[in-house]
ZADOMI-527028 format. One record per residue (C-alpha): residue number from 1; x, y, z. Coordinates in pm, whole numbers. Example, Ala and Ser with C-alpha at 12.3 -4.5 7.8 and 13.67 -1.06 7.14 Angstrom:
REM ZADOMI-527028
R num   east  north     up
R   1   1230   -450    780
R   2   1367   -106    714
***
This chain:
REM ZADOMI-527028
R num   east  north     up
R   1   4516   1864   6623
R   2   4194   1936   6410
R   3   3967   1789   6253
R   4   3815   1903   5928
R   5   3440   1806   5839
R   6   3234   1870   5563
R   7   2955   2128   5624
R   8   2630   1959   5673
R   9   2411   1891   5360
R  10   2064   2093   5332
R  11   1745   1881   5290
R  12   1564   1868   4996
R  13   1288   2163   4985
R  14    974   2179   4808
R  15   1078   2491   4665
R  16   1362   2352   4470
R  17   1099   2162   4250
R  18   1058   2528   4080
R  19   1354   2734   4199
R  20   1639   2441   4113
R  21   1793   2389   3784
R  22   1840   2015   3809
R  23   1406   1994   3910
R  24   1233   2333   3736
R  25   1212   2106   3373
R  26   1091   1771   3524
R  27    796   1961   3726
R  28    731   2158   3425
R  29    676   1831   3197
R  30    463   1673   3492
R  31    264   1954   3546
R  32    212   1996   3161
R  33    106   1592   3150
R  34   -133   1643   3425
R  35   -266   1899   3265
R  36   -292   1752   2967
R  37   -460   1415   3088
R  38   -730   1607   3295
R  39   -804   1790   2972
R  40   -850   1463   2770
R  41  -1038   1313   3103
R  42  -1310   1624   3096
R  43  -1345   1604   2722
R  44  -1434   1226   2784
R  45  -1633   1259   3073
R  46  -1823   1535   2888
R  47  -1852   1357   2544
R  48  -2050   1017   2725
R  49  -2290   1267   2941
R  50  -2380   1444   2622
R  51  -2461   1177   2455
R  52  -2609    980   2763
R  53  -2845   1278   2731
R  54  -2909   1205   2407
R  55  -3001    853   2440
R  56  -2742    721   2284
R  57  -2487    606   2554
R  58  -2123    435   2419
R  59  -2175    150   2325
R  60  -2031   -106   2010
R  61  -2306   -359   2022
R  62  -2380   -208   1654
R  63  -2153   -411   1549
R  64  -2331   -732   1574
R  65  -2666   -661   1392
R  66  -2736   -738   1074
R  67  -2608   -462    796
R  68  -2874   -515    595
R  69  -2680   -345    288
R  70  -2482   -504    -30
R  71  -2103   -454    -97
R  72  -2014   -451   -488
R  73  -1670   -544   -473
R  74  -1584   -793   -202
R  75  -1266  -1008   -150
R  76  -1509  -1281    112
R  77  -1799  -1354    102
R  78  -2123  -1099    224
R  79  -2421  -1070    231
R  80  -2706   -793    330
R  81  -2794   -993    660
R  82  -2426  -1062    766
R  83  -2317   -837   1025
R  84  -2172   -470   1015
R  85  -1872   -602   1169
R  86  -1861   -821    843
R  87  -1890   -533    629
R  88  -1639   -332    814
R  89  -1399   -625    759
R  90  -1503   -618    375
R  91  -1451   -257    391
R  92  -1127   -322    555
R  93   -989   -577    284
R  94  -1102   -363      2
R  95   -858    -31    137
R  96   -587   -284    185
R  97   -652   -438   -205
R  98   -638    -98   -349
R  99   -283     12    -95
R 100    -93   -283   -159
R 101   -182   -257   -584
R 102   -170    112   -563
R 103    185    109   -362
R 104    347   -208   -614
R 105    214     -2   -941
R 106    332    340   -784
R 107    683    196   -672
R 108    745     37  -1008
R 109    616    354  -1226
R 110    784    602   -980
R 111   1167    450   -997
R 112   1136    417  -1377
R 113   1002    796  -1443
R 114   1234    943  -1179
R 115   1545    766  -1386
R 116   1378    846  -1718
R 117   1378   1250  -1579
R 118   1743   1224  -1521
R 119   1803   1113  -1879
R 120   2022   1266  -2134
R 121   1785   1258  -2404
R 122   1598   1586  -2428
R 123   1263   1485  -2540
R 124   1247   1184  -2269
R 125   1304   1452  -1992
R 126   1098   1713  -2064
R 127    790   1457  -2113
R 128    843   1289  -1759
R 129    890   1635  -1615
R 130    530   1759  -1801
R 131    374   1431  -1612
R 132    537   1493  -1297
R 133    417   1871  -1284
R 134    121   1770  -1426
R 135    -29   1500  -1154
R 136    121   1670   -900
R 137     -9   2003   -925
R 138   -366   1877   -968
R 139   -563   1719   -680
R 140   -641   1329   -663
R 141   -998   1323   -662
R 142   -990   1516   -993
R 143   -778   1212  -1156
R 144  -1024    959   -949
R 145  -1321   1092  -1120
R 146  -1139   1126  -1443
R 147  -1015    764  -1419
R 148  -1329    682  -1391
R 149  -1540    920  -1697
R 150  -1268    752  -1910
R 151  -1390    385  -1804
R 152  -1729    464  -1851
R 153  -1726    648  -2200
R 154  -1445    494  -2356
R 155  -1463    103  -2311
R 156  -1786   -108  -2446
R 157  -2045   -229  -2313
R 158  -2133   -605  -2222
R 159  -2377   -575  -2452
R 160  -2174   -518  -2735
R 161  -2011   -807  -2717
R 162  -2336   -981  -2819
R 163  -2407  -1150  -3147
R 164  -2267  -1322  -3438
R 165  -2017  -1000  -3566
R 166  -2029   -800  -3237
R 167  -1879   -468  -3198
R 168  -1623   -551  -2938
R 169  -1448   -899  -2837
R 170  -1271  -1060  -2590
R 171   -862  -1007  -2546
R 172   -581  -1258  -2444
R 173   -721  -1574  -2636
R 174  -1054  -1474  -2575
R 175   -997  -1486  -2212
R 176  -1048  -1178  -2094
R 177  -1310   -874  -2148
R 178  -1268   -568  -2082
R 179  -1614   -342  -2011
R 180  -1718      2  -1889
R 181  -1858   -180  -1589
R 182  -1499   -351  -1518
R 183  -1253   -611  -1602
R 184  -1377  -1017  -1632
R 185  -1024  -1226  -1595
R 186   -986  -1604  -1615
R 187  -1036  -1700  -1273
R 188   -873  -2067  -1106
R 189  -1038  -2399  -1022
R 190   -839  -2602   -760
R 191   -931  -2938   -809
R 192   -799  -3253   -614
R 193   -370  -3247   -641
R 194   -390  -2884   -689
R 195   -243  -2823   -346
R 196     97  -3001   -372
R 197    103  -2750   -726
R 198     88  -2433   -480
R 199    339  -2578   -232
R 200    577  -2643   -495
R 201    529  -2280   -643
R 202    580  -2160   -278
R 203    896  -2405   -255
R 204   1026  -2259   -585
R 205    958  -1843   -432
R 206   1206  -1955   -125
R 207   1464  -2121   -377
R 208   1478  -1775   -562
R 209   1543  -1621   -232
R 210   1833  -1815    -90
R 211   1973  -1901   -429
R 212   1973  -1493   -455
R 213   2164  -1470   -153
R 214   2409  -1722   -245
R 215   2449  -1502   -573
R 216   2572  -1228   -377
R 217   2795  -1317   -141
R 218   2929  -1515   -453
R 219   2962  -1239   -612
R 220   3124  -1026   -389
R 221   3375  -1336   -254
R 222   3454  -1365   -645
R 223   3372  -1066   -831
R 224   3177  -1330  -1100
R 225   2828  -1215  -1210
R 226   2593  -1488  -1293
R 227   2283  -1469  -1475
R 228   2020  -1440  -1189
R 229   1712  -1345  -1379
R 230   1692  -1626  -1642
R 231   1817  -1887  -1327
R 232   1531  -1738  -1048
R 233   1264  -1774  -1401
R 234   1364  -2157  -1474
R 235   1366  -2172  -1051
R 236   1017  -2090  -1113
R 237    833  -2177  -1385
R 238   1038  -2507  -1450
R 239    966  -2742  -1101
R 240    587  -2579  -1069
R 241    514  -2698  -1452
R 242    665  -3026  -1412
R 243    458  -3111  -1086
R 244    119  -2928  -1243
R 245    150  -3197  -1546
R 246    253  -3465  -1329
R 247    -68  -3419  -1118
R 248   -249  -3393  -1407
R 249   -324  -3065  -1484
R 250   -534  -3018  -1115
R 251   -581  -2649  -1166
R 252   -824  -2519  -1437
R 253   -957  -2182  -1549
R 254  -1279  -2014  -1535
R 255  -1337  -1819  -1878
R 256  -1610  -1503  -1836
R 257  -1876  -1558  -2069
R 258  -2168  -1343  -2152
R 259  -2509  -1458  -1969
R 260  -2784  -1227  -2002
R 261  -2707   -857  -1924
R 262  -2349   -910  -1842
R 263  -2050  -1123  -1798
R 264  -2066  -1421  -1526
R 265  -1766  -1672  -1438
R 266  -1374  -1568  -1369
R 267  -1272  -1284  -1160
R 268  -1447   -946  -1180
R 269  -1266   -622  -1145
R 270  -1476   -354  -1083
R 271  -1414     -5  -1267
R 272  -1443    214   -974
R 273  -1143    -16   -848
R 274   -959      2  -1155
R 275  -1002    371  -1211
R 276   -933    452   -825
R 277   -623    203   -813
R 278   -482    384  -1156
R 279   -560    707  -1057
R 280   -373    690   -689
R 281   -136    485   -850
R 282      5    755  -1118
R 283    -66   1080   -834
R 284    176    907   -591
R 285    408    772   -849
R 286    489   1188   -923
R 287    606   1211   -593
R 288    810    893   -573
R 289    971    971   -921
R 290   1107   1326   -741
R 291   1228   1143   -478
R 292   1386    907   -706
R 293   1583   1163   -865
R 294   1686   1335   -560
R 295   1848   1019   -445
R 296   1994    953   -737
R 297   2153   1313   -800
R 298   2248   1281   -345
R 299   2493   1022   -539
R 300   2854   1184   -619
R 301   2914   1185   -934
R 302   3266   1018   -926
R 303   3071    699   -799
R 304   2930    663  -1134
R 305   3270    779  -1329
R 306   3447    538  -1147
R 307   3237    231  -1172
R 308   3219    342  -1578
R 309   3608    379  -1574
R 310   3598      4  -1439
R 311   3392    -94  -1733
R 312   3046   -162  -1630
R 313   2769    -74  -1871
R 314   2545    215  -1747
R 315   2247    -72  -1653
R 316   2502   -212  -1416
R 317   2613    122  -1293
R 318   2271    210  -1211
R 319   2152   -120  -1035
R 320   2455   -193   -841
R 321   2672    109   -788
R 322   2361    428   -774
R 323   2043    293   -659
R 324   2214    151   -344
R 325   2370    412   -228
R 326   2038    636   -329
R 327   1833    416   -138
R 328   1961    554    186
R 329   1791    887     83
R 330   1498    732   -115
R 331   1350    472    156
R 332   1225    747    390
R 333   1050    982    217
R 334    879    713     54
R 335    730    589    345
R 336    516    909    341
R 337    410    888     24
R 338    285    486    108
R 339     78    643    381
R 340    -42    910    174
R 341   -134    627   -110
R 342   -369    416    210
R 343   -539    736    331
R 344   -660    907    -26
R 345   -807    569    -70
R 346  -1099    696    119
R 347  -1149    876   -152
R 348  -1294    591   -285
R 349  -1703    669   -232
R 350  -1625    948   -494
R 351  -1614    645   -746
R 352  -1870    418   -580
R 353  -1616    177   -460
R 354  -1703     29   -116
R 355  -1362     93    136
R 356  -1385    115    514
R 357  -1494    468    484
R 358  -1804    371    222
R 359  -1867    110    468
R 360  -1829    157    865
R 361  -1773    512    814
R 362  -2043    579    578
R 363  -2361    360    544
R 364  -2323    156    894
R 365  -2242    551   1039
R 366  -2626    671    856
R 367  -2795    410    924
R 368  -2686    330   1307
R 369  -2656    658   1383
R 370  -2345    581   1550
R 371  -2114    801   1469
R 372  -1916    882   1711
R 373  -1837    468   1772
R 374  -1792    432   1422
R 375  -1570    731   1370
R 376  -1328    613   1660
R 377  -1337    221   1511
R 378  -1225    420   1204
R 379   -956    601   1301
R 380   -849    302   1508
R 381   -804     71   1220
R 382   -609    396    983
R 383   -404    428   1265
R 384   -295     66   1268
R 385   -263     12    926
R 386    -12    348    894
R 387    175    228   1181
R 388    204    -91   1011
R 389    331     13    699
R 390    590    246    880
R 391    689    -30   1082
R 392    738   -274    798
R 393    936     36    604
R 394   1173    138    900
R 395   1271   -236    957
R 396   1371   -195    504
R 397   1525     66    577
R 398   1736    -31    829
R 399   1823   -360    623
R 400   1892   -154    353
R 401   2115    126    489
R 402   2485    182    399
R 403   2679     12    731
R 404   2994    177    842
R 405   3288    -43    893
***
């Protein structure tokens, strides 16, 4: 009788890490990341001798010393002999300001031109395809400068608002003044009470949202639309007026007045904000209006026959049988042009408004002479505000994404 056995298994060889199929790619992709972190390793190690041999070894204690500069437009408080990690937080808050306003006015100006191109009234088209071709085609920091020659030619001066019959006047109830050096709103007083005022407004915001979501599933358990819009306004305007005159009025406003040379009291827009805020805000909104439309037209057209066949006006069609289904293709490349909105706003020297580039990248980087610590902060906080953004419009777009059954 015999006895079969299996041959006897080889050993594993060094010379399968190159010669074997199942090993050749893995040492290939360790080779290429050893390779690739010595390279980064030398560059570092070279980098801190060179500038050891300068004198100026890596360091961030910079940070800590007084600036010893102003900031025009500033969201806390500063001063000259706070430090220049203060300013690069001012800095910070002022590129955030003019993303989150640019994004909001781009979004809303972007959706409404992109379904205004698609329109079947001749004249409408053609003018929101001669303003998309139009900002598109030319680059930013032309419309940021011509944002701002506009500003300064075009509105008055403080000074004219001087006298018994002055040249220019206050708008809004004479509340609000509008300058070639900026924009002087009514700004709030919070007096005593005034806090149980802004917890009932915040109340009334998370009312709106679940009594939203009770709308919808509502709606599609029922098929019964309700009026939404005129029951989130009463939601509210109606509880936050009834507490603000129960508490006696506790917040107040702050009317700008002319003192002296200029305006003083309220809340002061600068024009280089303004005009760098517009100007971003109307470039990216070209882009998001395209993007618009290509959703919308990535929509079959029997969607929209059929939900006009069923009766529904072509508002409704557009808010509840399109732009869902567009979204899908919208939501992406829209994230892009976000991130493209946050980094032209270093742009913003151009103009004379004071970002994180104007500040830790430009006067704390001249006068420290740290550049190569303040260019790495720098990128450091871009990078973590883009990644932000993306992460925040990933997790929409998830939420938002048709969900197969």
């Amino acid at each position: 009788m015999s006895v079969i056995t299996d041959p006897p298994q080889e050993g594993f060889r060094i010379s399968q890490l190159l010669y074997d199929t199942r090993y050749r790619s893995m040492t290939i992709q360790i080779v290429a990341l050893i390779g690739f972190l010595l390279a980064i390793g030398w560059l570092i190690n070279n980098t801190l001798v060179n500038l050891a041999a300068l004198g100026k070894p890596l360091g961030f204690g910079f940070l800590w010393e007084p600036a010893g500069y102003d900031i025009n437009q500033r969201l806390i408080e500063y001063n000259s002999q706070m430090t220049n990690a203060r300013a690069a937080l001012v800095g910070v808050l002022n590129t955030l300001l003019v993303a989150v306003l640019g994004c909001i006015t781009a979004t809303i100006l972007g959706v409404l031109i992109g379904v205004l191109r698609l329109s079947k009234n001749w004249l409408v088209s053609r003018l929101m395809t001669v303003y998309i071709e139009g900002f598109r085609n030319v680059p930013v920091l032309l419309w940021i400068l011509m944002a701002m020659a506009i500003f300064i030619e075009v509105f008055p001066q403080p000074r004219d608002f001087r006298g018994e019959d002055p040249a220019a006047t206050m708008k809004i109830f004479e509340s609000v003044a509008i300058t070639n050096r900026g924009v002087y709103l009514p700004g709030p007083i919070f007096n005593a009470g005034s806090g149980i005022v802004i917890a009932a407004f915040i109340a009334s915001l998370a009312a709106i949202f679940f009594f939203g979501k009770w709308a919808k599933a509502r709606q599609e358990q029922t098929g019964q639309i309700l009026p939404t819009f005129w029951i989130k306004l009463a939601i509210l305007i109606v509880p936050s007026l009834l507490i603000f005159f129960i508490m006696g009025k506790p917040i107040d406003l702050e009317i700008p007045a002319i003192k002296g040379f200029n305006f003083a009291g309220g809340i002061y827009m600068r024009n280089s904000l303004i005009a760098l805020w517009l100007a971003l805000s109307l470039y990216t909104a070209a882009f998001i209006a395209e993007t618009v439309r290509s959703g919308i037209m990535a929509v079959s057209k029997g969607q929209s026959e059929a939900a006009a066949a069923l009766g529904l006006r072509p508002g409704r069609i557009m808010n509840l049988v399109i732009l869902p289904q567009a979204l899908r293709v919208i939501i992406p490349p829209m994230i892009s042009q976000y991130l493209n909105l946050t980094k032209n706003s270093s742009l913003a020297i151009a103009v004379g408004y004071m970002d994180i580039t104007g500040t830790l990248g430009g006067i704390t980087l001249n006068q420290t002479g740290r550049e190569m610590e303040c260019l790495i902060i720098l990128m450091g906080i871009y990078l973590v505000i883009s990644l932000t953004i993306s992460t925040i419009m990933n997790w929409y777009n998830e939420r938002v994404k048709l969900q197969e059954r």
